[in-house]
N, C-alpha and C positions, 0 to 999 in steps of 0.2 A: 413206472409212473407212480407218485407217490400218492396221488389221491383219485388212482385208479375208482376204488370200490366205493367209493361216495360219489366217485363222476357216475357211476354208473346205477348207485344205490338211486342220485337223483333224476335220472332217465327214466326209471321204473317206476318212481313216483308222478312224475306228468303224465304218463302213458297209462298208469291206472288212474290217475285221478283219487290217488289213494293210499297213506301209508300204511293202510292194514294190506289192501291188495298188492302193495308192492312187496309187502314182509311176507306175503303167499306165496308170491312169485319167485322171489331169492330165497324162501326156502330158511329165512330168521325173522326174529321175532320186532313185533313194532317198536320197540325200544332201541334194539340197534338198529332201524331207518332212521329215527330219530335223530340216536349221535351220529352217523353218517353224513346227514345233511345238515347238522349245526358245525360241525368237522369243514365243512365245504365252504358252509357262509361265512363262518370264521377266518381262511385261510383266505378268502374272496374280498373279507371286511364288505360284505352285500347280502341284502336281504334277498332272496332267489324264490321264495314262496310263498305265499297269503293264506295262513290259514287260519280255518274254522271251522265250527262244530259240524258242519253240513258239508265243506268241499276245499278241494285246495287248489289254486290256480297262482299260475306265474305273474311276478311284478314284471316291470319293464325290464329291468336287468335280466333277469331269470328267461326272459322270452324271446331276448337276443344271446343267450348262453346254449339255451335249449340245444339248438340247432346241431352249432359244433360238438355237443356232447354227444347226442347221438349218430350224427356223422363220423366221430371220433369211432366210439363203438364199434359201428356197424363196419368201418374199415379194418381194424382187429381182428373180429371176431373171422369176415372172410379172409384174414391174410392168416388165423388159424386152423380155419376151417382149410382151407388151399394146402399147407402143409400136412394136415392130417390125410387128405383125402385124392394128394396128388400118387400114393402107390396103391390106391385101392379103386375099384370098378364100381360106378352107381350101382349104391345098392337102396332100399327101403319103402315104403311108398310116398308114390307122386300123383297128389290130389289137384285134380284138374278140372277147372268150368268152361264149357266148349258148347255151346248152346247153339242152334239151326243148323241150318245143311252141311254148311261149310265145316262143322265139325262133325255132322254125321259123316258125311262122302268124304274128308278129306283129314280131321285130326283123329279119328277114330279109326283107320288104316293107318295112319302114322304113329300113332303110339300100340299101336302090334307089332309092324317094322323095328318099334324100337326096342319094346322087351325082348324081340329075337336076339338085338344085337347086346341087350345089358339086362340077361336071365334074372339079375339079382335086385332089377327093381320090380314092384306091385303099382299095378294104375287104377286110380280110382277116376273114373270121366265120365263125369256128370253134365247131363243136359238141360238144367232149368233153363228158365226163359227167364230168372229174374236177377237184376243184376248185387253178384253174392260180397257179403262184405268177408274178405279176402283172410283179414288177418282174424276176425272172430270164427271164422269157420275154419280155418286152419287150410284154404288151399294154398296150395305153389305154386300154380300160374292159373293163368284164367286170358283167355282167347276173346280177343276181343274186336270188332272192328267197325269202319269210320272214320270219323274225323276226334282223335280222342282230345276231351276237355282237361285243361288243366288239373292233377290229382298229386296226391302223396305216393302214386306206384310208378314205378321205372315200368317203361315199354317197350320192346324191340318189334321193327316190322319184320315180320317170317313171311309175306308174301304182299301182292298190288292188291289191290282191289277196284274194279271198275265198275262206276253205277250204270246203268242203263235206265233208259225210256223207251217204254212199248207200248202197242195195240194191237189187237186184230185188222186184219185188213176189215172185215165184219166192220166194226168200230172206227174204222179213216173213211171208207164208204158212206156214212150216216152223217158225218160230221167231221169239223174242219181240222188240217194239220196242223196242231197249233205251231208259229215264226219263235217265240221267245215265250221265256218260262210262265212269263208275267198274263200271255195269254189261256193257261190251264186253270185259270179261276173261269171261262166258261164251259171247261170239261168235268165227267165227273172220275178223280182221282181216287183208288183204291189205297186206302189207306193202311199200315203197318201199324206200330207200336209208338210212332211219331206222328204228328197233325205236318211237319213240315219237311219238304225235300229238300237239297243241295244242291245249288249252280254255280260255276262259274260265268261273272258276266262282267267285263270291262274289266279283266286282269287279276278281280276279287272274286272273292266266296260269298256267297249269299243262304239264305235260309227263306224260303217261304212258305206261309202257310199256307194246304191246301184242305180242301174238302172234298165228300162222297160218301155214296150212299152203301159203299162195303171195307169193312176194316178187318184186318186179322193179324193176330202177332205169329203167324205162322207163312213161311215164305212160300209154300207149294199151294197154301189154298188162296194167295193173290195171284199167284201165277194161273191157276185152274181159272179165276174170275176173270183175268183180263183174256185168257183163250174163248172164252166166252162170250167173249166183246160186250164185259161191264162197262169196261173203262181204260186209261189208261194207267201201268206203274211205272213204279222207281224201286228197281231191286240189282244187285250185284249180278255182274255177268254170268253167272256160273249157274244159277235159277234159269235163265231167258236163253242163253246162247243155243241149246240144242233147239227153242222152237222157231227163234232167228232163221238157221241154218233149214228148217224145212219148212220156212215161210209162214208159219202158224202164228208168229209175230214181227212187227213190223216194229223200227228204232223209228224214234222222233228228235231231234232239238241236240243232236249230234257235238252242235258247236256250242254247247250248256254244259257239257259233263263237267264234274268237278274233278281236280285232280290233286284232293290234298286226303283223300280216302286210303285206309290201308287195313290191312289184318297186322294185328299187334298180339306177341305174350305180352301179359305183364304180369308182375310179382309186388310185392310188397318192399318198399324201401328202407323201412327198418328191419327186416331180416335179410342176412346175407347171404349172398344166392350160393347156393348147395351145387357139390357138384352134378347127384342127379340133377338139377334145373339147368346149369350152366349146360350141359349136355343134352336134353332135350332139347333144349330152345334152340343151340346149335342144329340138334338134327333137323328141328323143321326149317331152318332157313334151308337148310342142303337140301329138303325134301320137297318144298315149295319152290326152289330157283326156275327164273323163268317162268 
C-alpha cells in the first residue's frame, strides 16, 4: 500500500492527540510526522486535521477517515500478528483486571489451569474495584460483567450471569413480599456500587432507582447484611445460591429477573488480539461452558 506509513503515521496522531507524541511513539522525529501527513492530505486533496499551538483535532473529513484507518491497521497488524504466532505457543505476559468474587473463585482458578496448559505465559491478575482504563494501563483483558454500555472495547461473553433477589426469611416475616420491582421503594435495599437495580418488565429492561440504609462495593458484606435480615439484595447467583439451597435466604420477584446480563472479557479495539488473548479467552469460554 503506497501510503501505508502516513495512513498510519496519521492514526498515531489522533490517538495521541499529538505530533510530538506521535513521533515518540513511531520512534521518528516531528518533522517527519509532519511530511507524513502533508504526504496524505496531499494525495487526499483534504485537510484531515486542525492544528494549533495547544492541540490537534480532526475536521470533518479527517473524522470520517479516522475510522477506516484504524480498522485498516488494526486488521494488518492481527493478520500479522496471526502468521507470526500461528507455529509458536502463548508466550509473555497477560495483564488482567478481574475484580470480585467471580474473579476470585472462578478467573483466578482459571488462569492457573491455564499457565499449566501454556508454561510460557506470566499472569499478572489484579483485583481493583475500579474500573481500569484498559489501554493506559496497558491490560489485555479485563472481566467484566452486566449489561455492558456502549464503549470502544470488543467483548466476548465467557459465561451467563443471573441476578437474583433475596431475604431472610427473618426479613419476609417483618414485612411484606414485595408483587413488582416498583413496590421495593417501601423496602430497605442494600445497596452496591450502583443506586439502581435491573428488571425485566413488559418484554424490556428497566433500571430503577433504589434506596437504604447499608451500601458496600464488596459482594460478601451485602450478602452477610441481608443474612442478617437488613434488608433485601440484588447480586449474581453465585454470591446467594449456597444460602438459597440451605434456606438462610429466600428469592423474591422471580418473574423481574433481567436477562440481557453476562460476564464478558474485553480487550481493546485498537490493539489486535495476541495470541495469548485469543487463547485465554477461548479457554474461559471452554472453562465457563454451562
Amino acid at each position: 500500500m503506497k501510503h501505508l506509513e502516513a495512513i498510519e503515521t496519521f492514526v498515531a496522531v489522533v490517538d495521541q492527540s499529538s505530533f510530538s507524541k506521535a513521533a515518540e511513539q513511531l520512534k521518528v522525529s516531528k518533522s517527519h510526522v509532519s511530511r507524513q501527513i502533508a504526504i496524505l492530505e496531499n494525495h487526499l486533496d483534504a485537510l484531515l486535521l486542525n492544528r494549533t499551538t495547544r492541540q490537534v483535532t480532526l475536521t470533518d473529513v479527517g473524522q470520517s477517515f479516522y475510522p477506516t484507518c484504524r480498522d485498516l491497521l488494526a486488521s494488518l497488524h492481527e493478520a500479522e500478528q496471526a502468521i507470526i504466532e500461528q507455529q509458536h505457543e502463548a508466550r509473555g505476559l497477560l495483564k488482567v483486571s478481574a475484580a470480585g468474587q467471580f474473579g476470585e473463585d472462578y478467573i483466578a482458578p482459571a488462569a492457573i489451569k491455564f499457565m499449566a496448559r501454556y508454561p510460557q505465559v506470566q499472569v499478572d491478575l489484579d483485583f481493583s474495584n475500579r474500573l481500569v482504563d484498559m489501554v493506559a494501563e496497558g491490560y489485555d483483558i479485563a472481566i467484566r460483567a452486566g449489561a455492558l454500555k456502549d464503549s470502544s472495547l470488543i467483548a466476548r461473553r465467557i459465561a451467563a450471569r443471573k441476578l437474583l433477589i433475596c431475604a431472610s426469611p427473618e426479613y419476609f416475616a417483618k414485612h411484606t413480599v414485595p408483587k413488582d420491582p416498583h413496590a421495593l421503594r417501601n423496602h430497605n435495599c442494600l445497596l452496591g456500587t450502583l443506586d439502581t437495580w435491573r428488571f425485566r418488565e413488559n418484554s424490556r429492561h428497566i433500571d430503577i432507582r433504589m434506596s437504604g440504609n447499608w451500601r458496600s462495593n464488596n459482594g460478601r458484606a451485602l450478602v452477610h447484611a441481608a443474612l442478617a435480615g437488613l434488608g433485601l439484595v440484588q447480586l449474581p447467583s453465585f454470591y446467594l445460591q449456597p444460602f438459597i439451597d440451605d434456606g438462610r435466604l429466600v428469592t423474591a420477584l422471580e418473574d423481574f429477573y433481567p436477562t440481557d446480563t453476562g460476564t464478558w472479557a474485553v480487550y481493546p479495539s485498537n490493539r489486535h488480539m495476541s495470541q495469548k488473548v485469543r487463547l485465554f479467552i477461548n479457554f474461559l469460554v471452554e472453562e465457563f461452558a454451562g
